[in-house]
N, C-alpha and C positions, 0 to 999 in steps of 0.2 A: 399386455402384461410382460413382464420379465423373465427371462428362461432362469431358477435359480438354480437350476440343477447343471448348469453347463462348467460348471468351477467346483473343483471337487476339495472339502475340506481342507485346512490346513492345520498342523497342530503346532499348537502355541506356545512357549515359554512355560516352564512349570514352576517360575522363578520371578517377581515381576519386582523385587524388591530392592534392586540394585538401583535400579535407573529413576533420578529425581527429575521425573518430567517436569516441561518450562509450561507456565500461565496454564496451568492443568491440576484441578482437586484432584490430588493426587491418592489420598484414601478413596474418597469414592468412584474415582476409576478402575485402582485395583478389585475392588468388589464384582465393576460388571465390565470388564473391559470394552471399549470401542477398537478392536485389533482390523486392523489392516492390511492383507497380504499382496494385495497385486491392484491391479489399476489398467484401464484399457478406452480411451476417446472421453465418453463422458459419467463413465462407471469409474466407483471403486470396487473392489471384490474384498470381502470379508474374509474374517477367519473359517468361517462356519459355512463359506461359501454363496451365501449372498451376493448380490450385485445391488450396488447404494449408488443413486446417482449425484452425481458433485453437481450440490446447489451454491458450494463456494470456491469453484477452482484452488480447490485445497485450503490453501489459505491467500488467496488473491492473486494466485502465481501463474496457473496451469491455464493461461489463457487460451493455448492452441490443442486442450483434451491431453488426455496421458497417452503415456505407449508409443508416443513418436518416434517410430523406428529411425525419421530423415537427423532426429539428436541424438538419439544413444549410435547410431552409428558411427555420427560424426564424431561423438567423445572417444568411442572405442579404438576410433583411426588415430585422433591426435593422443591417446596414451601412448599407441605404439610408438608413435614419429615421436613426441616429445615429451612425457609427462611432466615437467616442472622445470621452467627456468628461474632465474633468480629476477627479479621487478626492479630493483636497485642498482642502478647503471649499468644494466641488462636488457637488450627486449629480444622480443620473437613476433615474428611476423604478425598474428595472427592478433592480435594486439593493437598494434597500430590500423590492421585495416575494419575491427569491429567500432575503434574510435572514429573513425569516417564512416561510414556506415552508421553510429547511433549522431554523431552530428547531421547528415541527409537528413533524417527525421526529425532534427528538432528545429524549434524558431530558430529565424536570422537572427545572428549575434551571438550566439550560445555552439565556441567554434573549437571548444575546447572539452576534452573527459579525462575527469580524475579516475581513477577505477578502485572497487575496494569487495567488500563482498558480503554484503548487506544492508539496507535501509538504516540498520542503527548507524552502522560504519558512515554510512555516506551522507549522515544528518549532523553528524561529528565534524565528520572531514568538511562538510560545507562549512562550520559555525569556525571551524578551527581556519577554515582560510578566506573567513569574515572579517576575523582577528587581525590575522597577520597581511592583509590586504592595507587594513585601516594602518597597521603600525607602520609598512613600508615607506607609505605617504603622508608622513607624520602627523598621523591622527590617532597617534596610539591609547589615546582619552576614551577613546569608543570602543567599550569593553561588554555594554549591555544588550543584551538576547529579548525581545519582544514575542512569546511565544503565544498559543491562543487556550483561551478554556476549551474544555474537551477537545484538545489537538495530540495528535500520537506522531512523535518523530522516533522510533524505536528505543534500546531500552540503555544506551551508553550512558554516561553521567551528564551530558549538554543536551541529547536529547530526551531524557527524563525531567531535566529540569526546564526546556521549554516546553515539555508536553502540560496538557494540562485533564490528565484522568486521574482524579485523585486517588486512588483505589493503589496506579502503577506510580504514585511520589510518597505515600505516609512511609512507608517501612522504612525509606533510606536519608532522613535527613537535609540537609540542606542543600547538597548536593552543588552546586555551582552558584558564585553570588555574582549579584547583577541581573537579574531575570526578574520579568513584569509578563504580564497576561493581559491581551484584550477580550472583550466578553466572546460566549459564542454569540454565533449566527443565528443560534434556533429559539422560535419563539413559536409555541405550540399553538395557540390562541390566535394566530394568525396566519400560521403558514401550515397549517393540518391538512393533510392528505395532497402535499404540493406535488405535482408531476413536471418533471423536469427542475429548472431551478426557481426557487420561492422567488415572487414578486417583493417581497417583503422585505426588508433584512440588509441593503448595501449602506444606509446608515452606521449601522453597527462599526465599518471601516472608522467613521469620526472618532471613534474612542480613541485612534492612534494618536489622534491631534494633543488630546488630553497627555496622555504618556509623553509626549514628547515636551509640553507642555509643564510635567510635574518633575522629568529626568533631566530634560534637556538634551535636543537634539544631537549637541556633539558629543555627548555619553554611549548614543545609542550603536551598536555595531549594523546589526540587522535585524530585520522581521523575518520568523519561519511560522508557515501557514502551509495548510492541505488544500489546496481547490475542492476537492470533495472529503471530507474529515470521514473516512472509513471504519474506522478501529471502532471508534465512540456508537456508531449506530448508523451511521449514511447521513451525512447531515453537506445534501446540496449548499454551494455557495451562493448566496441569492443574488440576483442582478445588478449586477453594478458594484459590486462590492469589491470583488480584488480588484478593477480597473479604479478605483479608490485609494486601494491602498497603494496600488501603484504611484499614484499620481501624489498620493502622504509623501512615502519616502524617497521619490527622486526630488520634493521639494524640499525634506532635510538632508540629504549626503546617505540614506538610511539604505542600504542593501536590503534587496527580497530575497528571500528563500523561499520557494516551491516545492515542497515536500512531494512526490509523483510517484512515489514508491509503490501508490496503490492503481493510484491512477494515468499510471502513465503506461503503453504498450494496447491502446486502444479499449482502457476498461471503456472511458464515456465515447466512443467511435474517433478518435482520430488518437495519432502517435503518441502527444502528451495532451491533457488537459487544457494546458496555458497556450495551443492552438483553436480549441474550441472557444476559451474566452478573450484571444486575443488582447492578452497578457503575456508581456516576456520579462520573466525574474532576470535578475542578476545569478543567481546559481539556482541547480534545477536538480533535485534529490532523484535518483529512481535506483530498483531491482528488481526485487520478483517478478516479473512477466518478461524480463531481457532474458532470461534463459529457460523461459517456461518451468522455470523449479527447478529445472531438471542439474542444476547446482549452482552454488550458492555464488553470486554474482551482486553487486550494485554497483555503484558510480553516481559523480558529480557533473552534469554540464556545467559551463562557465561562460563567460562573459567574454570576449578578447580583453577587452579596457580593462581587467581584474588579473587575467593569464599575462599579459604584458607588462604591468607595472613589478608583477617579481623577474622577469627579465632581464636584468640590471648585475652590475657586481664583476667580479674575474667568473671567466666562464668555467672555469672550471672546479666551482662549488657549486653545493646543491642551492637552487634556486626554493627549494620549500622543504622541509624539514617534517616530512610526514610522508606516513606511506605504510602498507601492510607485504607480509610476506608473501602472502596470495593473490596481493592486487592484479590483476589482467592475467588469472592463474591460465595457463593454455588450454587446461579441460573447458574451466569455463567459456572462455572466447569460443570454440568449438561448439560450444553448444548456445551459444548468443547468435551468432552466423547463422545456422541451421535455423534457428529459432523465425529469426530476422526475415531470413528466406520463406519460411512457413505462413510468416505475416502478410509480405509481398505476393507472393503466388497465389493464393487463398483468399486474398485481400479480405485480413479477419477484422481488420479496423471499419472500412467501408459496412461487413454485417454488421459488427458491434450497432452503426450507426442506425442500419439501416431495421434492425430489432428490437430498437429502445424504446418504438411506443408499443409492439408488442409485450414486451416486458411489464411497461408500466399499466396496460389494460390487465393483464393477467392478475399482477398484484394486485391493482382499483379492485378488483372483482372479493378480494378478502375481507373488504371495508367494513360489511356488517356481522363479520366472525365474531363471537363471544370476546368480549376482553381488546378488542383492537381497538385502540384508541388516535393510533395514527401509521401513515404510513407515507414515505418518501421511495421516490424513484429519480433514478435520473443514470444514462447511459444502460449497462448491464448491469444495474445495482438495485439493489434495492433496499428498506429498511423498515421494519413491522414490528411498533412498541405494541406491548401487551401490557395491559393495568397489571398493577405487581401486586402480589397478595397479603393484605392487609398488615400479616406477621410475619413474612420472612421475603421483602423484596430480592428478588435476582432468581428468585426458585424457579417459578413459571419459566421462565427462559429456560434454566439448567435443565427443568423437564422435558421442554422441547426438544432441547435438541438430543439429550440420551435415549426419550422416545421416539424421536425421529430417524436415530440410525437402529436404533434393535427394533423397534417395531413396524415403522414405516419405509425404511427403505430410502431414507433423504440426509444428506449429508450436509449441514448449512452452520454460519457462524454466530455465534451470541455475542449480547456483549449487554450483561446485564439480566432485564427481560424485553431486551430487542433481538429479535429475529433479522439476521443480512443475509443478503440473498446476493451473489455473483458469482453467477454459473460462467464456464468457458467461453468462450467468445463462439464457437461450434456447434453451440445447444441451437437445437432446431425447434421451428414456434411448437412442433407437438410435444418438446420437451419442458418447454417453459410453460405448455399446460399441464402437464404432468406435476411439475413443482409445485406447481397452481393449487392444484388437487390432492396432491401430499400435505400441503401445509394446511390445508385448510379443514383436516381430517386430523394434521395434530394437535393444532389450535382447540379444536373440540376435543380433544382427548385430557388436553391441560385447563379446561377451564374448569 
Protein backbone atom coordinates (compact mmCIF):
# COMPACT_ATOMS: atom_id res chain seq x y z
CA UNK A 1 0.00 0.00 0.00
CA UNK A 2 0.89 3.62 -0.34
CA UNK A 3 2.59 5.75 2.38
CA UNK A 4 -0.08 8.78 2.06
CA UNK A 5 1.04 10.53 4.77
CA UNK A 6 4.55 11.12 3.43
CA UNK A 7 3.44 14.68 1.36
CA UNK A 8 2.07 16.94 3.51
CA UNK A 9 -0.98 19.04 2.26
CA UNK A 10 -0.89 21.74 0.14
CA UNK A 11 -3.22 24.66 -0.06
CA UNK A 12 -4.84 25.59 -3.02
CA UNK A 13 -6.25 28.55 -4.89
CA UNK A 14 -9.12 30.21 -3.26
CA UNK A 15 -9.82 31.53 -6.59
CA UNK A 16 -10.45 28.91 -9.56
CA UNK A 17 -12.45 31.20 -11.70
CA UNK A 18 -9.96 32.99 -13.90
CA UNK A 19 -8.43 30.21 -15.61
CA UNK A 20 -10.54 28.58 -18.72
CA UNK A 21 -9.26 25.19 -18.62
CA UNK A 22 -8.46 23.38 -22.36
CA UNK A 23 -10.76 19.85 -23.09
CA UNK A 24 -11.87 20.10 -19.31
CA UNK A 25 -15.76 20.52 -17.82
CA UNK A 26 -14.90 23.21 -16.54
CA UNK A 27 -18.00 23.77 -14.07
CA UNK A 28 -17.77 20.35 -12.85
CA UNK A 29 -14.24 20.47 -12.07
CA UNK A 30 -14.46 23.69 -10.11
CA UNK A 31 -17.08 21.86 -7.76
CA UNK A 32 -14.57 19.02 -6.93
CA UNK A 33 -11.31 19.90 -8.11
CA UNK A 34 -8.57 17.05 -9.45
CA UNK A 35 -5.47 19.55 -7.97
CA UNK A 36 -2.26 18.58 -8.57
CA UNK A 37 0.94 19.77 -6.61
CA UNK A 38 3.95 17.85 -7.18
CA UNK A 39 4.89 14.49 -9.05
CA UNK A 40 7.83 12.01 -8.28
CA UNK A 41 8.78 8.65 -10.86
CA UNK A 42 5.46 7.00 -11.20
CA UNK A 43 3.23 9.06 -8.57
CA UNK A 44 1.51 12.18 -8.66
CA UNK A 45 0.98 13.82 -5.31
CA UNK A 46 -2.30 15.65 -4.52
CA UNK A 47 -3.45 18.67 -3.05
CA UNK A 48 -4.57 16.95 0.07
CA UNK A 49 -1.47 15.02 -0.06
CA UNK A 50 -2.20 11.77 -1.63
CA UNK A 51 0.03 9.93 -3.85
CA UNK A 52 -2.07 8.94 -7.42
CA UNK A 53 -0.38 6.75 -9.48
CA UNK A 54 0.04 7.85 -13.31
CA UNK A 55 -1.93 5.39 -15.26
CA UNK A 56 -1.42 7.89 -18.29
CA UNK A 57 2.09 9.40 -18.15
CA UNK A 58 0.23 12.53 -17.85
CA UNK A 59 -1.01 12.92 -20.83
CA UNK A 60 1.11 10.56 -23.08
CA UNK A 61 4.21 12.56 -22.24
CA UNK A 62 6.06 11.60 -19.00
CA UNK A 63 7.48 8.37 -20.61
CA UNK A 64 10.68 8.33 -18.31
CA UNK A 65 8.45 8.94 -14.68
CA UNK A 66 8.45 12.74 -13.17
CA UNK A 67 11.01 14.37 -11.09
CA UNK A 68 13.83 13.67 -13.47
CA UNK A 69 16.45 15.40 -11.71
CA UNK A 70 19.11 14.42 -15.01
CA UNK A 71 15.99 17.26 -17.04
CA UNK A 72 15.23 19.81 -14.80
CA UNK A 73 19.00 20.01 -14.11
CA UNK A 74 19.84 20.11 -17.59
CA UNK A 75 17.16 23.12 -18.20
CA UNK A 76 18.34 24.92 -15.05
CA UNK A 77 22.11 24.83 -16.60
CA UNK A 78 20.92 25.98 -20.20
CA UNK A 79 18.73 28.98 -18.59
CA UNK A 80 21.80 30.08 -17.05
CA UNK A 81 24.16 29.68 -20.33
CA UNK A 82 21.37 30.84 -22.68
CA UNK A 83 17.77 31.16 -22.17
CA UNK A 84 16.36 32.17 -25.74
CA UNK A 85 17.94 32.71 -29.06
CA UNK A 86 16.20 33.83 -31.93
CA UNK A 87 15.20 30.39 -34.48
CA UNK A 88 15.07 32.89 -37.50
CA UNK A 89 18.55 32.98 -39.10
CA UNK A 90 19.77 32.30 -35.87
CA UNK A 91 20.90 28.92 -34.14
CA UNK A 92 22.64 27.61 -30.98
CA UNK A 93 24.17 24.69 -30.64
CA UNK A 94 22.17 22.61 -28.92
CA UNK A 95 19.69 22.55 -31.69
CA UNK A 96 21.36 21.39 -34.41
CA UNK A 97 22.87 18.45 -32.26
CA UNK A 98 19.19 17.18 -30.69
CA UNK A 99 18.22 17.22 -34.68
CA UNK A 100 21.11 14.41 -35.19
CA UNK A 101 20.39 12.67 -32.37
CA UNK A 102 16.28 12.42 -32.99
CA UNK A 103 17.35 11.47 -36.83
CA UNK A 104 19.83 8.36 -35.19
CA UNK A 105 16.34 7.14 -33.99
CA UNK A 106 14.40 7.37 -36.74
CA UNK A 107 13.90 5.29 -40.26
CA UNK A 108 16.52 5.65 -43.05
CA UNK A 109 15.44 8.33 -45.13
CA UNK A 110 13.70 10.67 -42.56
CA UNK A 111 17.29 13.03 -42.41
CA UNK A 112 15.83 16.01 -41.70
CA UNK A 113 13.81 18.00 -38.32
CA UNK A 114 11.49 20.73 -38.48
CA UNK A 115 11.09 21.81 -34.93
CA UNK A 116 8.08 23.53 -33.35
CA UNK A 117 6.38 22.93 -30.00
CA UNK A 118 3.64 20.81 -30.04
CA UNK A 119 1.78 17.96 -31.81
CA UNK A 120 -0.86 20.60 -33.07
CA UNK A 121 2.09 22.66 -34.34
CA UNK A 122 3.84 19.98 -36.02
CA UNK A 123 0.55 18.41 -37.74
CA UNK A 124 0.29 22.00 -39.37
CA UNK A 125 3.70 22.33 -40.20
CA UNK A 126 3.67 18.74 -41.81
CA UNK A 127 0.30 19.56 -44.05
CA UNK A 128 1.76 23.16 -44.66
CA UNK A 129 5.08 21.61 -46.20
CA UNK A 130 2.77 18.82 -47.99
CA UNK A 131 1.61 22.13 -49.64
CA UNK A 132 4.26 23.75 -50.57
CA UNK A 133 6.40 20.59 -51.49
CA UNK A 134 3.60 19.70 -54.17
CA UNK A 135 3.63 23.54 -55.37
CA UNK A 136 7.54 23.84 -55.62
CA UNK A 137 7.34 20.90 -58.18
CA UNK A 138 4.54 22.12 -59.92
CA UNK A 139 1.85 20.22 -58.76
CA UNK A 140 0.47 23.01 -56.96
CA UNK A 141 -3.34 21.15 -57.95
CA UNK A 142 -2.63 18.92 -54.86
CA UNK A 143 -4.29 21.01 -52.25
CA UNK A 144 -6.42 18.04 -50.61
CA UNK A 145 -5.76 16.41 -46.90
CA UNK A 146 -7.03 12.70 -46.66
CA UNK A 147 -7.48 12.49 -42.83
CA UNK A 148 -9.02 9.34 -41.02
CA UNK A 149 -12.41 8.94 -38.96
CA UNK A 150 -11.71 9.09 -35.40
CA UNK A 151 -8.10 10.33 -35.95
CA UNK A 152 -6.65 13.33 -33.72
CA UNK A 153 -3.83 15.35 -35.19
CA UNK A 154 -4.07 18.23 -32.51
CA UNK A 155 -6.27 21.25 -32.30
CA UNK A 156 -4.80 23.94 -35.26
CA UNK A 157 -7.17 24.66 -38.02
CA UNK A 158 -5.50 21.66 -40.70
CA UNK A 159 -5.25 19.36 -37.93
CA UNK A 160 -8.86 19.73 -36.64
CA UNK A 161 -9.92 19.51 -39.98
CA UNK A 162 -8.04 16.22 -40.84
CA UNK A 163 -8.93 14.97 -37.49
CA UNK A 164 -11.80 13.11 -37.49
CA UNK A 165 -13.51 13.24 -33.63
CA UNK A 166 -16.63 14.83 -34.24
CA UNK A 167 -17.17 16.12 -30.69
CA UNK A 168 -13.34 18.43 -31.37
CA UNK A 169 -15.02 19.66 -35.33
CA UNK A 170 -18.96 20.80 -34.77
CA UNK A 171 -18.28 24.06 -32.69
CA UNK A 172 -15.81 25.35 -35.44
CA UNK A 173 -17.08 25.15 -38.95
CA UNK A 174 -15.72 24.36 -41.93
CA UNK A 175 -12.62 24.94 -41.03
CA UNK A 176 -10.18 24.11 -44.17
CA UNK A 177 -11.72 23.01 -47.59
CA UNK A 178 -10.34 20.05 -49.49
CA UNK A 179 -10.43 17.36 -46.69
CA UNK A 180 -12.07 13.77 -47.09
CA UNK A 181 -11.88 11.04 -44.34
CA UNK A 182 -11.29 7.30 -44.74
CA UNK A 183 -13.31 5.11 -42.42
CA UNK A 184 -11.73 3.78 -39.01
CA UNK A 185 -9.90 0.74 -38.49
CA UNK A 186 -12.23 -0.62 -35.78
CA UNK A 187 -14.81 -3.01 -36.22
CA UNK A 188 -15.97 -4.31 -32.83
CA UNK A 189 -17.72 -7.55 -34.01
CA UNK A 190 -14.60 -8.67 -35.06
CA UNK A 191 -11.72 -7.45 -33.59
CA UNK A 192 -12.94 -7.46 -29.55
CA UNK A 193 -10.70 -7.97 -27.15
CA UNK A 194 -7.58 -8.02 -29.91
CA UNK A 195 -4.11 -8.14 -28.14
CA UNK A 196 -1.59 -6.51 -30.03
CA UNK A 197 -2.75 -5.50 -33.52
CA UNK A 198 -6.31 -6.78 -34.84
CA UNK A 199 -5.98 -9.51 -37.53
CA UNK A 200 -8.86 -7.88 -38.93
CA UNK A 201 -9.00 -4.38 -40.45
CA UNK A 202 -5.85 -3.81 -43.27
CA UNK A 203 -8.72 -3.71 -45.92
CA UNK A 204 -10.01 -0.75 -44.55
CA UNK A 205 -6.61 0.94 -46.32
CA UNK A 206 -8.76 0.27 -49.94
CA UNK A 207 -11.04 3.00 -49.21
CA UNK A 208 -8.07 5.25 -50.29
CA UNK A 209 -8.38 3.64 -53.72
CA UNK A 210 -12.01 4.91 -53.56
CA UNK A 211 -11.06 8.66 -52.63
CA UNK A 212 -8.55 8.83 -54.92
CA UNK A 213 -10.88 7.48 -57.20
CA UNK A 214 -13.90 10.20 -56.47
CA UNK A 215 -10.92 13.38 -56.04
CA UNK A 216 -8.59 12.31 -58.15
CA UNK A 217 -5.20 11.55 -57.45
CA UNK A 218 -3.50 14.82 -58.69
CA UNK A 219 -5.81 16.82 -56.25
CA UNK A 220 -4.54 14.93 -53.45
CA UNK A 221 -1.67 16.55 -51.27
CA UNK A 222 -1.18 13.80 -48.44
CA UNK A 223 -2.61 11.29 -46.25
CA UNK A 224 -2.34 11.87 -42.25
CA UNK A 225 -2.97 8.78 -40.04
CA UNK A 226 -1.89 7.59 -36.32
CA UNK A 227 -0.23 4.14 -36.45
CA UNK A 228 -2.07 3.72 -33.17
CA UNK A 229 -5.05 6.42 -32.97
CA UNK A 230 -4.79 7.31 -29.16
CA UNK A 231 -6.98 10.18 -28.42
CA UNK A 232 -10.08 8.36 -29.78
CA UNK A 233 -9.72 5.30 -27.39
CA UNK A 234 -6.52 3.02 -28.55
CA UNK A 235 -7.57 1.78 -31.56
CA UNK A 236 -4.29 -0.68 -32.82
CA UNK A 237 -3.68 -0.34 -36.54
CA UNK A 238 -4.52 -3.86 -37.74
CA UNK A 239 -2.12 -5.92 -39.94
CA UNK A 240 -1.24 -4.96 -43.03
CA UNK A 241 -2.90 -1.94 -43.08
CA UNK A 242 -0.53 1.23 -43.18
CA UNK A 243 1.96 -1.17 -45.30
CA UNK A 244 -1.30 -0.56 -47.60
CA UNK A 245 -1.45 2.64 -47.47
CA UNK A 246 1.76 2.95 -48.13
CA UNK A 247 2.00 1.18 -51.18
CA UNK A 248 -1.97 3.49 -52.15
CA UNK A 249 0.01 6.63 -52.06
CA UNK A 250 3.50 6.02 -53.55
CA UNK A 251 1.34 4.54 -56.29
CA UNK A 252 -0.43 8.04 -56.81
CA UNK A 253 2.39 10.83 -56.08
CA UNK A 254 0.23 10.85 -52.44
CA UNK A 255 2.57 11.91 -49.37
CA UNK A 256 2.19 9.90 -45.82
CA UNK A 257 1.93 11.58 -42.73
CA UNK A 258 2.51 9.64 -39.60
CA UNK A 259 1.17 11.33 -36.89
CA UNK A 260 3.86 9.72 -33.69
CA UNK A 261 2.97 12.40 -31.29
CA UNK A 262 1.62 9.65 -29.27
CA UNK A 263 3.30 7.05 -30.23
CA UNK A 264 6.58 7.80 -30.99
CA UNK A 265 9.58 7.69 -28.03
CA UNK A 266 9.05 4.03 -27.31
CA UNK A 267 5.13 4.12 -26.28
CA UNK A 268 4.73 0.60 -28.50
CA UNK A 269 8.69 -0.49 -27.57
CA UNK A 270 10.94 0.97 -30.15
CA UNK A 271 11.70 4.82 -31.12
CA UNK A 272 8.87 5.40 -33.55
CA UNK A 273 5.98 3.19 -34.44
CA UNK A 274 6.67 3.18 -38.20
CA UNK A 275 9.98 1.04 -37.02
CA UNK A 276 7.85 -1.53 -35.47
CA UNK A 277 5.55 -1.71 -38.62
CA UNK A 278 8.20 -1.27 -41.00
CA UNK A 279 6.49 1.60 -42.64
CA UNK A 280 8.49 4.80 -43.58
CA UNK A 281 6.19 7.98 -44.12
CA UNK A 282 7.32 10.78 -46.11
CA UNK A 283 7.02 13.07 -42.90
CA UNK A 284 6.73 11.80 -39.36
CA UNK A 285 4.74 14.14 -36.59
CA UNK A 286 6.16 13.66 -32.97
CA UNK A 287 6.24 15.57 -29.20
CA UNK A 288 5.35 14.84 -25.95
CA UNK A 289 7.63 12.01 -24.96
CA UNK A 290 11.00 14.14 -26.83
CA UNK A 291 11.11 16.16 -23.66
CA UNK A 292 9.31 13.92 -21.23
CA UNK A 293 6.73 16.85 -20.74
CA UNK A 294 9.06 18.37 -19.10
CA UNK A 295 8.48 21.41 -21.85
CA UNK A 296 6.80 21.95 -24.62
CA UNK A 297 8.59 20.64 -27.71
CA UNK A 298 7.54 18.72 -31.17
CA UNK A 299 8.78 18.57 -34.59
CA UNK A 300 8.62 17.16 -38.03
CA UNK A 301 10.97 14.44 -39.54
CA UNK A 302 11.26 14.65 -43.25
CA UNK A 303 12.19 12.84 -46.07
CA UNK A 304 15.62 14.11 -47.93
CA UNK A 305 13.77 13.84 -51.65
CA UNK A 306 11.01 16.57 -49.85
CA UNK A 307 14.10 18.67 -47.66
CA UNK A 308 15.95 18.94 -51.06
CA UNK A 309 13.67 19.98 -53.58
CA UNK A 310 13.02 23.63 -51.46
CA UNK A 311 16.82 23.78 -51.79
CA UNK A 312 16.74 25.67 -54.82
CA UNK A 313 16.62 29.65 -55.51
CA UNK A 314 19.43 32.64 -54.42
CA UNK A 315 20.77 31.27 -51.26
CA UNK A 316 20.16 33.81 -49.68
CA UNK A 317 16.28 33.65 -49.21
CA UNK A 318 14.36 31.67 -46.99
CA UNK A 319 13.93 28.36 -48.45
CA UNK A 320 10.26 27.85 -46.53
CA UNK A 321 8.30 30.48 -45.18
CA UNK A 322 7.11 28.94 -41.87
CA UNK A 323 8.40 28.71 -38.45
CA UNK A 324 7.54 29.61 -34.79
CA UNK A 325 9.38 31.90 -32.31
CA UNK A 326 10.12 28.98 -29.93
CA UNK A 327 10.90 26.47 -32.52
CA UNK A 328 14.37 24.44 -31.10
CA UNK A 329 13.62 26.85 -27.92
CA UNK A 330 17.27 26.05 -25.89
CA UNK A 331 15.18 25.10 -22.62
CA UNK A 332 13.57 22.79 -24.70
CA UNK A 333 16.61 21.10 -26.70
CA UNK A 334 18.14 20.80 -23.04
CA UNK A 335 15.58 18.82 -21.93
CA UNK A 336 15.19 16.56 -25.28
CA UNK A 337 19.05 15.75 -24.69
CA UNK A 338 18.63 14.69 -21.16
CA UNK A 339 15.50 13.03 -22.11
CA UNK A 340 17.12 11.20 -25.05
CA UNK A 341 20.01 10.13 -22.77
CA UNK A 342 17.34 8.69 -20.13
CA UNK A 343 16.04 6.53 -23.00
CA UNK A 344 19.42 5.26 -24.07
CA UNK A 345 20.90 4.48 -20.67
CA UNK A 346 17.80 2.91 -19.30
CA UNK A 347 17.03 1.40 -22.57
CA UNK A 348 13.10 2.43 -21.70
CA UNK A 349 12.13 1.57 -25.36
CA UNK A 350 13.62 -2.20 -25.20
CA UNK A 351 11.17 -2.50 -21.41
CA UNK A 352 8.43 -0.72 -23.14
CA UNK A 353 8.90 -3.78 -25.42
CA UNK A 354 9.77 -6.13 -23.33
CA UNK A 355 6.39 -5.33 -20.91
CA UNK A 356 3.73 -5.42 -23.46
CA UNK A 357 2.48 -8.71 -22.94
CA UNK A 358 2.61 -8.05 -19.29
CA UNK A 359 0.38 -5.14 -19.94
CA UNK A 360 -1.98 -6.75 -22.18
CA UNK A 361 -2.52 -9.97 -19.68
CA UNK A 362 -3.16 -7.59 -16.85
CA UNK A 363 -5.77 -5.67 -18.80
CA UNK A 364 -7.31 -9.39 -20.44
CA UNK A 365 -7.80 -10.17 -16.86
CA UNK A 366 -10.73 -7.07 -16.62
CA UNK A 367 -12.61 -8.88 -19.53
CA UNK A 368 -15.49 -10.14 -17.33
CA UNK A 369 -15.87 -6.51 -15.28
CA UNK A 370 -19.52 -5.32 -15.32
CA UNK A 371 -20.00 -3.14 -18.32
CA UNK A 372 -16.80 -4.14 -20.41
CA UNK A 373 -17.44 -4.72 -23.50
CA UNK A 374 -14.16 -4.45 -25.08
CA UNK A 375 -10.75 -3.96 -24.67
CA UNK A 376 -7.46 -3.35 -26.83
CA UNK A 377 -3.81 -3.38 -26.04
CA UNK A 378 -1.03 -2.98 -27.83
CA UNK A 379 2.75 -1.65 -26.66
CA UNK A 380 2.20 0.22 -23.07
CA UNK A 381 -1.31 1.15 -24.04
CA UNK A 382 -4.26 0.15 -23.43
CA UNK A 383 -8.05 0.76 -24.03
CA UNK A 384 -11.38 -0.48 -21.92
CA UNK A 385 -14.90 0.53 -23.52
CA UNK A 386 -17.63 0.44 -21.03
CA UNK A 387 -21.32 0.09 -22.31
CA UNK A 388 -22.53 3.81 -21.93
CA UNK A 389 -25.51 4.32 -20.00
CA UNK A 390 -28.63 4.08 -21.55
CA UNK A 391 -29.41 8.14 -20.86
CA UNK A 392 -26.47 9.94 -20.68
CA UNK A 393 -23.53 8.28 -22.90
CA UNK A 394 -19.91 9.52 -21.76
CA UNK A 395 -21.04 9.64 -17.90
CA UNK A 396 -19.72 6.19 -16.96
CA UNK A 397 -16.22 7.20 -18.26
CA UNK A 398 -16.47 10.87 -16.53
CA UNK A 399 -17.22 8.78 -13.35
CA UNK A 400 -14.39 6.76 -13.66
CA UNK A 401 -12.11 8.67 -13.96
CA UNK A 402 -13.10 11.60 -11.22
CA UNK A 403 -13.57 8.36 -8.90
CA UNK A 404 -10.56 7.18 -9.83
CA UNK A 405 -8.44 10.05 -8.61
CA UNK A 406 -10.49 11.08 -5.42
CA UNK A 407 -11.31 7.71 -4.48
CA UNK A 408 -8.97 5.27 -5.73
CA UNK A 409 -5.87 6.63 -6.19
CA UNK A 410 -5.44 6.24 -10.20
CA UNK A 411 -4.80 8.72 -12.63
CA UNK A 412 -5.89 7.58 -16.24
CA UNK A 413 -7.35 9.17 -19.55
CA UNK A 414 -11.03 9.06 -20.96
CA UNK A 415 -12.30 9.62 -24.01
CA UNK A 416 -15.84 9.26 -23.90
CA UNK A 417 -16.78 6.07 -21.80
CA UNK A 418 -13.28 4.41 -22.79
CA UNK A 419 -10.92 3.97 -20.21
CA UNK A 420 -6.72 4.55 -21.66
CA UNK A 421 -4.32 3.26 -19.89
CA UNK A 422 -0.44 4.45 -20.76
CA UNK A 423 1.51 4.24 -17.69
CA UNK A 424 5.41 5.46 -18.07
CA UNK A 425 7.53 3.36 -19.68
CA UNK A 426 9.26 2.62 -15.70
CA UNK A 427 6.06 1.07 -14.35
CA UNK A 428 7.18 -2.14 -12.84
CA UNK A 429 4.93 -5.52 -13.59
CA UNK A 430 3.78 -4.94 -9.79
CA UNK A 431 2.65 -1.56 -10.81
CA UNK A 432 0.82 -2.68 -13.76
CA UNK A 433 -0.95 -5.05 -11.37
CA UNK A 434 -1.76 -2.45 -9.10
CA UNK A 435 -3.53 -0.61 -12.20
CA UNK A 436 -4.90 -3.79 -12.65
CA UNK A 437 -6.70 -3.83 -9.42
CA UNK A 438 -7.57 -0.05 -9.18
CA UNK A 439 -9.40 -0.34 -12.24
CA UNK A 440 -11.22 -3.13 -11.78
CA UNK A 441 -12.50 -1.83 -8.22
CA UNK A 442 -13.56 1.42 -10.21
CA UNK A 443 -15.20 -0.30 -12.86
CA UNK A 444 -17.54 -1.82 -9.98
CA UNK A 445 -17.87 1.14 -8.37
CA UNK A 446 -19.36 2.83 -11.79
CA UNK A 447 -21.53 0.10 -12.80
Amino acid sequence: MLDKSSAPAVNVPNDLAAFWMPFTANRSFKQAPKMIVGAKDMHYVTSDGRKVIDGASGMWCSNAGHGRKEISAAIAKQAEELDFSPPFQFGQPKAFELASRIVDLAPAGLEQVFFCNSGSEAADTAMKIALAYHQIRGEGGRTRFIGRERGYHGVGFGGTAVGGIGANRKMFGSLIAGVDHLPATYDRAKQAFSIGEPEYGAHFAEALEGLVALHGANSIAAVIVEPMSGSTGVLPAPKGYLKRLREITQKHGILLIFDEVITGYGRLGYAFASERYGVTPDLLTFAKGVTNGAVPMGGVLVRDAIHDAFMTGPEHACELYHGYTYSAHPLACAAALATLDIYRDEKLFERSLKLEPVMAQAMMSLKNEPNVVDIRTVGLTAGIDLAPRADAPGTRGYDALNRGFHEFDLMMRISGDTLALTPPLIVSEEQIGEIAEKLSRIIRAVA
